[in-house]
Residue, then its C-alpha position, 0 to 999 in steps of 0.5 A: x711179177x708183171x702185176x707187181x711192176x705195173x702196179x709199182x709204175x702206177x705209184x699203186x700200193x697192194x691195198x690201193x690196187x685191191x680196193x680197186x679190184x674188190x679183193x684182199x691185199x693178201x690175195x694182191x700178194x699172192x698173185x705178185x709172188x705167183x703163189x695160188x689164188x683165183x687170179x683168173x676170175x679176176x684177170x680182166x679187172x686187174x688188167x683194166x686197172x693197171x691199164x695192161x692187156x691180159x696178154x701182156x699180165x699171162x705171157x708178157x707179151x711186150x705189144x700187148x703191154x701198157x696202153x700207149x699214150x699219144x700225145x702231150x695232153x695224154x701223157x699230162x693227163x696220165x701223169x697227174x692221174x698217178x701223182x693224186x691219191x684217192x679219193x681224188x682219184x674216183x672224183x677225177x674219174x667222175x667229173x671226166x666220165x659225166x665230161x665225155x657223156x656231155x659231150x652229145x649234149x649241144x653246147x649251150x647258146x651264148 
């Protein structure tokens, strides 16, 4: 159920959320309805998608839950995050990620 609900607070759809883990809808299903399945094997993947502890996915441990957000800009960000579908997704990510690398870089002179 705890899978359901964060996936549901991403505005994530079983298909999106297996796409992204690397498995089937079927087995998302499964785990959401706490039927059998290798969940464990996956546990870490799916917490780090859903941005939940794996504490929080085995015993729902309230502390270890969502990743707190701090400030206004995180909260902006992760709300504009939620409401863009792939592929924009994965190209936000790429640009955000190539961002936070050059951030070693020295700023060009002016």
């Amino acid at each position: 159920m705890r899978i359901r609900d964060a996936r549901r607070a991403l505005a994530l759809t079983q298909d999106e959320l297996a796409r992204r883990i690397g498995v089937s809808r079927s087995a998302i299903a499964q785990w959401e309805t706490d039927r059998t399945g290798q969940i464990r094997a996956n546990l870490a993947r799916v917490a780090a998608v859903l941005g939940v502890s794996v504490g929080y996915l085995m015993s729902g441990e309230k502390d270890a839950g969502l990743v707190n957000v701090e400030t206004a800009d995180e909260r902006a960000l992760l709300s504009l995050y939620r409401q863009i579908r792939e592929p924009g997704r994965s190209e936000l990510l790429r640009n955000a990620r190539r961002m936070a690398a050059n951030q070693d870089q020295p700023a060009p002179a002016d």
